[in-house]
Backbone as ProteinMPNN parsed JSONL, in Angstrom:
{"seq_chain_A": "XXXXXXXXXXXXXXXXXXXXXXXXXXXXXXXXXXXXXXXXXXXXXXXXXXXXXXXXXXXXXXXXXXXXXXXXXXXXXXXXXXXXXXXXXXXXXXXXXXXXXXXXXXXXXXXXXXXXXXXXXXXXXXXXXXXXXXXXXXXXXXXXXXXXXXXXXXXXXXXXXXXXXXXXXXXXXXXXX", "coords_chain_A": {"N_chain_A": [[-26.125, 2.321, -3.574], [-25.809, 0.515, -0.894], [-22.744, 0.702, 1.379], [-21.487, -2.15, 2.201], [-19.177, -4.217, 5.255], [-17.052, -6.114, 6.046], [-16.827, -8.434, 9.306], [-15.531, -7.582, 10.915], [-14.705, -5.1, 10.183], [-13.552, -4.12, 7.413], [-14.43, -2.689, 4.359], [-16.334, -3.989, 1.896], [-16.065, -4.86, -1.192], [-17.894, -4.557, -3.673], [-20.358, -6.807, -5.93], [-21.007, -6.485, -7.906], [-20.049, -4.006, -10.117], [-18.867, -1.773, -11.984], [-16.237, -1.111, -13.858], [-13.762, 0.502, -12.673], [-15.054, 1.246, -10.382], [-14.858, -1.035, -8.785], [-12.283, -1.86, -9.364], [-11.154, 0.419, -7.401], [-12.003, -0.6, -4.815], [-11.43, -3.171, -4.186], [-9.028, -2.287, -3.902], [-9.307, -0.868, -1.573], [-9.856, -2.306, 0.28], [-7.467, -3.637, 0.84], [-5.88, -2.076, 1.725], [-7.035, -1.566, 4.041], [-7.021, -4.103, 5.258], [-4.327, -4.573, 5.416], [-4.293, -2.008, 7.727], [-5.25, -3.321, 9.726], [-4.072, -5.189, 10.24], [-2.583, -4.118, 11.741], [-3.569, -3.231, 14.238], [-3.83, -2.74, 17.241], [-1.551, -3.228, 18.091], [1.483, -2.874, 20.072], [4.099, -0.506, 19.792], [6.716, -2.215, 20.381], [5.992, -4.482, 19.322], [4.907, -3.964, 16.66], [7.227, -3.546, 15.606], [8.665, -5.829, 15.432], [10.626, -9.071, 13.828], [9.962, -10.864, 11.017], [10.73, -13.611, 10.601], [14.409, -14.633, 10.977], [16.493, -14.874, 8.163], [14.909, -12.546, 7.809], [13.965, -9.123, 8.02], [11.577, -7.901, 7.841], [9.387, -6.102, 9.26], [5.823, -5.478, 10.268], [5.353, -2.409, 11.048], [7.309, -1.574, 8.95], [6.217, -2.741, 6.402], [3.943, -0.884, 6.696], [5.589, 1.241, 6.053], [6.769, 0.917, 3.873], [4.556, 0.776, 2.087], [3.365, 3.179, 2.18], [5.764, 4.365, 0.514], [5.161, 3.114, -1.787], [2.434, 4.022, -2.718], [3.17, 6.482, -3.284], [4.945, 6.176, -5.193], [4.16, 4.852, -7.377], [1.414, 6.473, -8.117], [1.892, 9.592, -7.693], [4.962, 9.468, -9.09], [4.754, 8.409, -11.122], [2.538, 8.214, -12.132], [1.883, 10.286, -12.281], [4.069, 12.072, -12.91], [5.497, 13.759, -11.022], [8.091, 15.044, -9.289], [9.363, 14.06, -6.676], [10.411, 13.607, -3.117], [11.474, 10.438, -1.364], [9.212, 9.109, 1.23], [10.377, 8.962, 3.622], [12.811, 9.249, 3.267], [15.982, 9.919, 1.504], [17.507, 7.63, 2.164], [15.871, 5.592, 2.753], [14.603, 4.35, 0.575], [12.772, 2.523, 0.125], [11.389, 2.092, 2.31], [11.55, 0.304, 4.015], [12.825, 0.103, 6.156], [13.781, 0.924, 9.724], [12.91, 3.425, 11.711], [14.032, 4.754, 14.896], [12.505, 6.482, 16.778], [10.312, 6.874, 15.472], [6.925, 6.198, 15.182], [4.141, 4.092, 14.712], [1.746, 5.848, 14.522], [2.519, 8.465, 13.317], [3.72, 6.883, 11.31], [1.269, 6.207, 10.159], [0.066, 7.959, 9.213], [1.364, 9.919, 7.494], [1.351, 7.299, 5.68], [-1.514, 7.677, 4.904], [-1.606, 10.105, 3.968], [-0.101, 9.424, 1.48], [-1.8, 8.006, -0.293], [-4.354, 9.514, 0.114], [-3.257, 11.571, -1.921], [-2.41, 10.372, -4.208], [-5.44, 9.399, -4.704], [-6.541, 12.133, -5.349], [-4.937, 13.101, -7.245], [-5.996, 11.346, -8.972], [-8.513, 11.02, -9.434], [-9.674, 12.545, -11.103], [-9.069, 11.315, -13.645], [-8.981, 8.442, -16.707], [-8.999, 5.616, -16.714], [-7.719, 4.636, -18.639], [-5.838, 6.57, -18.921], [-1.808, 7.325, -18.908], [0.965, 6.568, -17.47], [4.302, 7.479, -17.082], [6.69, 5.302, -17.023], [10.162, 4.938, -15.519], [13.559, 3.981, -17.417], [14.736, 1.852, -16.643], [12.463, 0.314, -15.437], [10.465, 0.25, -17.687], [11.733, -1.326, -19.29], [11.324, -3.754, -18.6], [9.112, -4.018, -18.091], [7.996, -3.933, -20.753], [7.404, -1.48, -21.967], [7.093, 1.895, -22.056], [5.08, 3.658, -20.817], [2.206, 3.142, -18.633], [-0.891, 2.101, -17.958], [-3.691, 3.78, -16.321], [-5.219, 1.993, -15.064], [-3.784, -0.212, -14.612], [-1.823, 0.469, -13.143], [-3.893, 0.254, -10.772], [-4.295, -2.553, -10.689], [-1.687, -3.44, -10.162], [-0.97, -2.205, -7.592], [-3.545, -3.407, -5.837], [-2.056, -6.136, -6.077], [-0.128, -5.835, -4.972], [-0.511, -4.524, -2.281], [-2.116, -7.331, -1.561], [0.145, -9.221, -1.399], [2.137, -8.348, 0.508], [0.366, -8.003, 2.503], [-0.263, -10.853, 3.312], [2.214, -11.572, 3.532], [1.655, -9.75, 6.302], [-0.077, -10.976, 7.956], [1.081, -13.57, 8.522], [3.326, -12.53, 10.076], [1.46, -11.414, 12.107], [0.392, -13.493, 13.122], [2.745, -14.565, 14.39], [3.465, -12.955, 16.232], [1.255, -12.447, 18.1], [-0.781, -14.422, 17.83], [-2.483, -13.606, 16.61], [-5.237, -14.572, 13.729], [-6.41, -14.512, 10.595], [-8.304, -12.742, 7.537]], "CA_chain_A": [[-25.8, 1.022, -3.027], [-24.962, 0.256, 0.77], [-21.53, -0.724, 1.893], [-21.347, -3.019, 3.6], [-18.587, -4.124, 5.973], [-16.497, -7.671, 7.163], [-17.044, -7.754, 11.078], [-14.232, -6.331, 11.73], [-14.783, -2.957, 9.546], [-13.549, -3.437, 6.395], [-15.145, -2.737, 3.34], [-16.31, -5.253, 1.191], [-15.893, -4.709, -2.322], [-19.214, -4.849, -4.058], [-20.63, -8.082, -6.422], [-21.425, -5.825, -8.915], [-19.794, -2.684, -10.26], [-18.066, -0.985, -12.984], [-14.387, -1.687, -13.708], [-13.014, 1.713, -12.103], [-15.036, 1.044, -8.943], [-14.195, -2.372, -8.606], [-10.518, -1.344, -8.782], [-10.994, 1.042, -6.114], [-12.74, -1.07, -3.845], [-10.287, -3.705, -3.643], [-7.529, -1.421, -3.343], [-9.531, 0.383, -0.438], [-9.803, -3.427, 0.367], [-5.991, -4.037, 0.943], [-5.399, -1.092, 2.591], [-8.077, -1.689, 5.384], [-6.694, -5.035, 5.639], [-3.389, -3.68, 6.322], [-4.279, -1.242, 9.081], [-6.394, -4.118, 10.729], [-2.751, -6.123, 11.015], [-1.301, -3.919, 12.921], [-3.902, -2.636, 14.703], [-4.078, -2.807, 18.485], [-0.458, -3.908, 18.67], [2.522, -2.199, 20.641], [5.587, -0.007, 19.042], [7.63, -3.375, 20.105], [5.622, -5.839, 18.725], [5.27, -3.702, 15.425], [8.666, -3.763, 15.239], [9.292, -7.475, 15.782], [10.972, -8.762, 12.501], [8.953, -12.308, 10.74], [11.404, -14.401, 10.945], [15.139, -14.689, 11.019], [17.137, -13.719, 7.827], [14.168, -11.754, 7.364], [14.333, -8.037, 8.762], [10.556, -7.122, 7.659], [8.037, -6.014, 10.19], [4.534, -4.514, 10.056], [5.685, -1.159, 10.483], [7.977, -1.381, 7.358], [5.052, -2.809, 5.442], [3.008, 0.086, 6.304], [6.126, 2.789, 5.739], [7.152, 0.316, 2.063], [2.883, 1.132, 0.817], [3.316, 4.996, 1.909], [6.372, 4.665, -0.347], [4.969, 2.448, -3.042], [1.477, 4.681, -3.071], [3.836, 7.686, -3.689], [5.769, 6.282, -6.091], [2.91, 5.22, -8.454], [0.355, 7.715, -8.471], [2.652, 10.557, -7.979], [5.774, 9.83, -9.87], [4.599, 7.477, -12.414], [0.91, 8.089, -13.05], [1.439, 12.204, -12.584], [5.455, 12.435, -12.906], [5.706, 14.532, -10.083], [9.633, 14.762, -8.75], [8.943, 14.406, -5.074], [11.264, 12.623, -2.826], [11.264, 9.463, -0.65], [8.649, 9.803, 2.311], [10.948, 8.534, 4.861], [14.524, 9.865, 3.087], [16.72, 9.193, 0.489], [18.958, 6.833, 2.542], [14.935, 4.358, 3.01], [13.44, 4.353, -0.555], [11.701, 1.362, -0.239], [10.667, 2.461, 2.968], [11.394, -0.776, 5.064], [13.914, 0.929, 7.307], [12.907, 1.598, 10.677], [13.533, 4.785, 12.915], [13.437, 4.197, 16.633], [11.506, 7.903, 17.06], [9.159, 6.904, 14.501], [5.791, 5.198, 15.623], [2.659, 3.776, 14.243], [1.08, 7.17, 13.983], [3.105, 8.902, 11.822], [3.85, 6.248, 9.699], [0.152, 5.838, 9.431], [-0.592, 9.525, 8.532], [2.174, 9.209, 6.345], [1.106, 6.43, 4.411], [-3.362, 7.477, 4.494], [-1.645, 11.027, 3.098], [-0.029, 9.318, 0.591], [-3.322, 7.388, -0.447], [-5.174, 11.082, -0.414], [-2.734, 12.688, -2.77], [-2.673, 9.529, -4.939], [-6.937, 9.71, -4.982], [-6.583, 13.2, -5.689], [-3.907, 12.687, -8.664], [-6.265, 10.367, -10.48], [-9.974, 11.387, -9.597], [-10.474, 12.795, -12.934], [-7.998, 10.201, -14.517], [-9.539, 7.899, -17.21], [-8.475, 4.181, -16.23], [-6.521, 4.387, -20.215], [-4.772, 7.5, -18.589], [-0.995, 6.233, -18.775], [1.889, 7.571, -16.932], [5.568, 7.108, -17.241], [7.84, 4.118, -16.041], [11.584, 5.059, -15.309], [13.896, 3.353, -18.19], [14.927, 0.552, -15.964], [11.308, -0.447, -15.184], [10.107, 0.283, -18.737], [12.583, -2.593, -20.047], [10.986, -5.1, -17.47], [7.292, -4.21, -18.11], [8.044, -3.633, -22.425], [6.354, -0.24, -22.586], [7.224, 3.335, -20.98], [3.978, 3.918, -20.564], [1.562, 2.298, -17.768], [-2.027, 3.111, -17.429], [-3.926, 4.205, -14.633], [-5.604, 0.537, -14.872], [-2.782, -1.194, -14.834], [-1.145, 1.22, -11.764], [-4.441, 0.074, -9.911], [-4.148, -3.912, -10.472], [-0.42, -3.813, -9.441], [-1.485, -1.647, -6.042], [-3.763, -4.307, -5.447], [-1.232, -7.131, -6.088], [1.12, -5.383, -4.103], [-0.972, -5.056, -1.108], [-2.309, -8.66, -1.332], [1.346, -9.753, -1.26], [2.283, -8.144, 1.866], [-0.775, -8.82, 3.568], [-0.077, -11.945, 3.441], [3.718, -11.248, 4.782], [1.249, -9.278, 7.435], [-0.862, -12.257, 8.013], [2.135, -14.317, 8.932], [3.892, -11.514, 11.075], [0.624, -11.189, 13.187], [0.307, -14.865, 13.684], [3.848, -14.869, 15.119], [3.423, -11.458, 17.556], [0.184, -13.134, 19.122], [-1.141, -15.169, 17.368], [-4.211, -13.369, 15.661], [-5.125, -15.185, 12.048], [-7.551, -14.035, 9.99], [-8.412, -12.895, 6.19]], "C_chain_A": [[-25.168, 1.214, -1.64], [-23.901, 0.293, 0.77], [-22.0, -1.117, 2.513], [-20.102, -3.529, 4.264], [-18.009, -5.404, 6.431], [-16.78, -7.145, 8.754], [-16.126, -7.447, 11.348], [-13.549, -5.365, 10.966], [-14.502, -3.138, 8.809], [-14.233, -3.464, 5.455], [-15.35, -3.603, 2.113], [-16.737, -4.738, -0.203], [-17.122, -5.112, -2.66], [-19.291, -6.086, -5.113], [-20.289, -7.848, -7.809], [-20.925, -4.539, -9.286], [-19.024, -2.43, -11.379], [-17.027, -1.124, -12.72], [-13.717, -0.739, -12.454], [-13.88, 1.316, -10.345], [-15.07, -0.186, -7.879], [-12.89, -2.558, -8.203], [-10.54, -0.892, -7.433], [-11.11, 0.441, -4.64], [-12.033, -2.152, -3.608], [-9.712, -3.385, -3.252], [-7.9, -1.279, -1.887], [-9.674, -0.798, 0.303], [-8.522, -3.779, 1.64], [-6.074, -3.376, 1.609], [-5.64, -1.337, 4.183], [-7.549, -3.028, 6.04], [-5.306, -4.685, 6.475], [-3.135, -2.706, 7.711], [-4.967, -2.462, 9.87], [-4.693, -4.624, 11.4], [-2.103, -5.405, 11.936], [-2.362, -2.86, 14.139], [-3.9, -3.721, 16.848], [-2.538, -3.912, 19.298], [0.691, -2.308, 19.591], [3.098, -1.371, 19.733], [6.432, -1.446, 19.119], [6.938, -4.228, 19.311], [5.452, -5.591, 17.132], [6.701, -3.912, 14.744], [9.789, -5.085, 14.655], [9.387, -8.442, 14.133], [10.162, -10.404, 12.409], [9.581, -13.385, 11.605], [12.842, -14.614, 10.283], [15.45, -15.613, 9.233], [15.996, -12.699, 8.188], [14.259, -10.258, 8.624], [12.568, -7.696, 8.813], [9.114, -7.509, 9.071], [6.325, -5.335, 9.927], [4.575, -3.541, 9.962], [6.482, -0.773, 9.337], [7.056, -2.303, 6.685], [4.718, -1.616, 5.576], [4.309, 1.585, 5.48], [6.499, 2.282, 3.981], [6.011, 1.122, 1.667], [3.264, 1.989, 1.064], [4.469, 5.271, 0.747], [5.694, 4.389, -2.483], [3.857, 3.338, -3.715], [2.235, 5.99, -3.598], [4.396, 7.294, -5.052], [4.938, 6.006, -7.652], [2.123, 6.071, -8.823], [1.402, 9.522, -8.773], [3.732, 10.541, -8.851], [5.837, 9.37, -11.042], [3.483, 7.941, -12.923], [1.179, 9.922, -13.579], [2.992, 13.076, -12.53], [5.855, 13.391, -12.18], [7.131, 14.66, -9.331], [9.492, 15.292, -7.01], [9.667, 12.992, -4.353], [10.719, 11.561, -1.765], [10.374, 10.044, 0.491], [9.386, 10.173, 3.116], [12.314, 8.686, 4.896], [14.619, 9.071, 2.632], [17.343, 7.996, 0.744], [17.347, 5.631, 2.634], [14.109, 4.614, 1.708], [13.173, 3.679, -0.711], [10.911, 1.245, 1.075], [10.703, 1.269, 4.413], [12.139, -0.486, 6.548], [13.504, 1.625, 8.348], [13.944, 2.602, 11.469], [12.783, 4.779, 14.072], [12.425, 5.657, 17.241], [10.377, 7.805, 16.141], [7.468, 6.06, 14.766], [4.805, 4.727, 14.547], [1.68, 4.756, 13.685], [1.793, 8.082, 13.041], [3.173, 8.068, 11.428], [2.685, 6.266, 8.932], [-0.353, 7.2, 8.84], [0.163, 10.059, 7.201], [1.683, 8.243, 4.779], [-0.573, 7.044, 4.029], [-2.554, 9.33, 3.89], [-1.78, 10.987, 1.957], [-1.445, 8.236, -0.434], [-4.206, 8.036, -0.72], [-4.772, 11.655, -1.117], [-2.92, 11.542, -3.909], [-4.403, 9.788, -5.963], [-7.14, 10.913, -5.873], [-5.848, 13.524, -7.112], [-4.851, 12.361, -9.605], [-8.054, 9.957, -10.402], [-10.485, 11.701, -11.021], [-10.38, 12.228, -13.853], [-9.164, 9.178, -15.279], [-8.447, 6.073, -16.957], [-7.517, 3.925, -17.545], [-6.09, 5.353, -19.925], [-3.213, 6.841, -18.298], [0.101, 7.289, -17.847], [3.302, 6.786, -17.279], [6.642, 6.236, -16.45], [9.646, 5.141, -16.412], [11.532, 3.885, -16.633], [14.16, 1.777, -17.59], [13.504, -0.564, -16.111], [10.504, -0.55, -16.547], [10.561, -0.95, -19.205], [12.119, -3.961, -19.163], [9.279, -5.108, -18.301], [7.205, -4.393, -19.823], [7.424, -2.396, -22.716], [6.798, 1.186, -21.278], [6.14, 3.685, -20.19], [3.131, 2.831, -19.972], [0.107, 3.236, -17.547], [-2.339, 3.233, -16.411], [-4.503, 2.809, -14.276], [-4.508, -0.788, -14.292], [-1.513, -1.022, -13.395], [-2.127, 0.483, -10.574], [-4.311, -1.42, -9.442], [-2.78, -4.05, -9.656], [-0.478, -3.385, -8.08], [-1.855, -2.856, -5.317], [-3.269, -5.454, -5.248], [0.008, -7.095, -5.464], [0.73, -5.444, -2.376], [-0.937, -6.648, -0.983], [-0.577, -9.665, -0.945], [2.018, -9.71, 0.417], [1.41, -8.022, 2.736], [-0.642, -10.011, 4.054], [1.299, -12.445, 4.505], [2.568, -10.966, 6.026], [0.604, -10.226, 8.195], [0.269, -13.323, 8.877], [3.045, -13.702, 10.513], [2.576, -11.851, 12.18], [0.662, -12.619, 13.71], [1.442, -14.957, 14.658], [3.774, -13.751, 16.087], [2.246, -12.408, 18.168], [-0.915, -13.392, 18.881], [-2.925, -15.454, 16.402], [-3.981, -13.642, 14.419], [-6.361, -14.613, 11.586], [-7.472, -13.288, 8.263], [-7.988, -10.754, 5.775]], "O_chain_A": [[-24.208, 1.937, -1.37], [-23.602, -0.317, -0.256], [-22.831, -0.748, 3.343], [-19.334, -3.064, 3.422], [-18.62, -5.847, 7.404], [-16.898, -6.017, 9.233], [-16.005, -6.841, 12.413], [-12.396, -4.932, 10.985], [-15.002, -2.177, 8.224], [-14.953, -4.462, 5.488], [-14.387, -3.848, 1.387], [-17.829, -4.175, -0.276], [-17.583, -6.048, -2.007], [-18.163, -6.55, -5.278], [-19.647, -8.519, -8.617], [-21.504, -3.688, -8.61], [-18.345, -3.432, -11.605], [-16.627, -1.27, -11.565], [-13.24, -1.245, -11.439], [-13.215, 1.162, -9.32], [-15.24, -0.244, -6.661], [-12.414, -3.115, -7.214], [-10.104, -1.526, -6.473], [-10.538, 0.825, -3.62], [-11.901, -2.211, -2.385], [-9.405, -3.798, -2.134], [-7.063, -1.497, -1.011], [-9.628, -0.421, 1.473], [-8.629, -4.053, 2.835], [-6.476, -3.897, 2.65], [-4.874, -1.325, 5.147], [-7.606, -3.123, 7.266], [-5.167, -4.558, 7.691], [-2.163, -2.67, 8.466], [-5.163, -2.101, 11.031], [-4.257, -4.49, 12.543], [-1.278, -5.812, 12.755], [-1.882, -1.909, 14.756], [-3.955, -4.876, 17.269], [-2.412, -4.702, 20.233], [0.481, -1.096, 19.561], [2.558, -1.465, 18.631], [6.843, -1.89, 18.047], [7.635, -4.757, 18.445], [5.69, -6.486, 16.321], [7.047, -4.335, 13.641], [10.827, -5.263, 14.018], [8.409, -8.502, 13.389], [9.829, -11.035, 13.412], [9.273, -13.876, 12.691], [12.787, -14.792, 9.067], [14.88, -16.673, 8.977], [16.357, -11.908, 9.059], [14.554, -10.385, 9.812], [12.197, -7.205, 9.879], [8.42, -8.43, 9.5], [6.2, -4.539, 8.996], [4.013, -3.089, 8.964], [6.31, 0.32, 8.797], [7.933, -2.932, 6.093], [5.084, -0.915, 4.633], [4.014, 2.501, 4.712], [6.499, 3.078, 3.042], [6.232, 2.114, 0.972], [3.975, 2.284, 0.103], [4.289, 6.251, 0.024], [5.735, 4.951, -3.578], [3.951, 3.571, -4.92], [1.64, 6.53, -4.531], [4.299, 8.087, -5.989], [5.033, 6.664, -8.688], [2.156, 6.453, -9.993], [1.469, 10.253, -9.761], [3.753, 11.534, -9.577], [6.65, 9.684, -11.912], [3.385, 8.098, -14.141], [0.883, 10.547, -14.598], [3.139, 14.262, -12.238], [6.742, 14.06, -12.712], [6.967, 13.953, -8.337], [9.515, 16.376, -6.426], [9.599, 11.824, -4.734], [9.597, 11.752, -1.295], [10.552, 11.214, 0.831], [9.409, 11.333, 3.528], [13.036, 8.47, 5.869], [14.1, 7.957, 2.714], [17.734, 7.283, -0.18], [17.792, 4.486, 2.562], [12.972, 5.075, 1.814], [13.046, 3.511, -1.924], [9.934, 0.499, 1.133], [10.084, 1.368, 5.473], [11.898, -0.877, 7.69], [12.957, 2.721, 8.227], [15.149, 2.586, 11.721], [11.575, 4.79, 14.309], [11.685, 5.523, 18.215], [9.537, 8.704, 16.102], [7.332, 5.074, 14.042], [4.915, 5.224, 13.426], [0.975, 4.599, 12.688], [1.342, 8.268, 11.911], [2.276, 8.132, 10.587], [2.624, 6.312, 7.704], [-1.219, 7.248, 7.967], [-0.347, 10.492, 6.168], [1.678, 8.415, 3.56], [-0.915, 6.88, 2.858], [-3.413, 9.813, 3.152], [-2.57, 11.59, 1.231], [-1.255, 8.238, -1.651], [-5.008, 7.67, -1.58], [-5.509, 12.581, -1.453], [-3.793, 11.9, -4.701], [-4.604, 10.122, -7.13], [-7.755, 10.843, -6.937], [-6.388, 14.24, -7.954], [-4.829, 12.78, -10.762], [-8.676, 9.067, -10.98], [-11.371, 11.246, -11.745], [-11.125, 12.286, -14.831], [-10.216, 9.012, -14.661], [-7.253, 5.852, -17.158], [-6.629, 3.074, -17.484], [-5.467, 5.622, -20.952], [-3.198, 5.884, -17.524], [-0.03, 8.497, -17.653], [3.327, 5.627, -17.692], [7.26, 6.557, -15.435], [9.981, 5.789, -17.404], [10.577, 3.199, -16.999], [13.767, 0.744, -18.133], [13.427, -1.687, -16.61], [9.777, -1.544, -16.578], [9.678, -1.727, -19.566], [12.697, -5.046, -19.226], [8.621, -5.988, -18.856], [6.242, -5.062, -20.199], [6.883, -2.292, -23.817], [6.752, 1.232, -20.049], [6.249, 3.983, -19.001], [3.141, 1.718, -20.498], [-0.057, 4.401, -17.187], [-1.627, 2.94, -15.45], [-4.262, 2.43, -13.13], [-4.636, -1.887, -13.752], [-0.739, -1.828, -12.877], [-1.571, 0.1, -9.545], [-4.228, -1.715, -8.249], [-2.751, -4.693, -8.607], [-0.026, -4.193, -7.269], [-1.134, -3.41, -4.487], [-3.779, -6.095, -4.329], [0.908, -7.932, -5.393], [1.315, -6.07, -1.491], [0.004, -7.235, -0.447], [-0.494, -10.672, -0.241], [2.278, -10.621, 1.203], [1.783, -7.921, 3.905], [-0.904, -10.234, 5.236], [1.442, -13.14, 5.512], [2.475, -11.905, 6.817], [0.91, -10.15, 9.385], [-0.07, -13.732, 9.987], [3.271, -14.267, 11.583], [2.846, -12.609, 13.112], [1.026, -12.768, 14.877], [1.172, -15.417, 15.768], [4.413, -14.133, 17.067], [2.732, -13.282, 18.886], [-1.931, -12.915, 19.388], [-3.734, -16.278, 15.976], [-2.969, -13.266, 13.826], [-7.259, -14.287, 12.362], [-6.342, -13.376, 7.783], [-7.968, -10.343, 4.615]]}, "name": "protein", "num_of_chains": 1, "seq": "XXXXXXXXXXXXXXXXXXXXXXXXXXXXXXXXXXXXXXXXXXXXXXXXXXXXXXXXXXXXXXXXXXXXXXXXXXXXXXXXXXXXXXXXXXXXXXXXXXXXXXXXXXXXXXXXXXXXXXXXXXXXXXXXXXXXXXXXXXXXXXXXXXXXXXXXXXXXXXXXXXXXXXXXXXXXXXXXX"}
């Protein structure tokens, strides 16, 4: 089967496909959407926060997913004890560092996205991995499959896309899906 492509590059999830590459293809979805928002902007204008309380910019979206992709696939799906990307003192990743740009963050986050892939290539979508006790008592179950890691990805992007969506509108004034 082709891809095929929105006009402005990303990949369009197919009509038709099998659960597992259905998952993927959203996900790979979100992601693409994500780099589009912040593409062809400044260091300042990445920076530039939504809107007042609010602190969150495009570049702490992209450095939150490099955290969030780490923290699922690696410490949940494949219990791996591997620390914050961006340091202990930013584990949710929103926290910006004035030496930090667009490019690392983004090599950063498409690593964590390749080690993730790589985690759960062989993985059976009823492969489960382990929630922390905290998050166990929220979800009812220790255990989370790899299905269930992929829907929340996707529902995690789509969320802050949407933040991103908003952000871009207010930097200059590009809208789009």
């Amino acid at each position: 089967m082709a891809t095929t492509t929105t006009p402005d590059g990303r990949p369009v999830p197919p009509p038709h496909a099998d659960e597992r590459t259905m998952l993927e293809a959203w996900l790979d979805f979100h992601r693409a959407t994500l780099a589009l928002k912040c593409a062809g902007l400044d260091d300042e204008r990445l920076r530039q926060a939504a809107v007042p309380p609010s602190s969150m910019t495009l570049l702490g979206i992209v450095q939150h997913m490099a955290e969030v992709e780490r923290n699922w696939f690696q410490r949940i799906f494949a219990s791996l004890d591997v620390p914050p990307v961006f340091g202990d003192d930013n584990t949710l990743g929103f926290t910006l560092d004035p030496d930090r740009g667009l490019e690392e963050v983004t090599a950063a986050w498409r690593k964590q996205i390749a080690r993730g892939r790589e985690l759960t290539a062989e993985a059976s979508l009823d492969d489960a991995g382990r929630l922390p006790e905290r998050d166990a008592a929220i979800v009812g179950d220790a255990g989370v499959s790899l299905r269930w890691i992929l829907v929340h990805l996707i529902e995690e992007y789509a969320r802050h896309n949407g933040h991103a969506d908003l952000i871009r509108e207010r930097i200059d004034g590009v809208t789009g899906t």
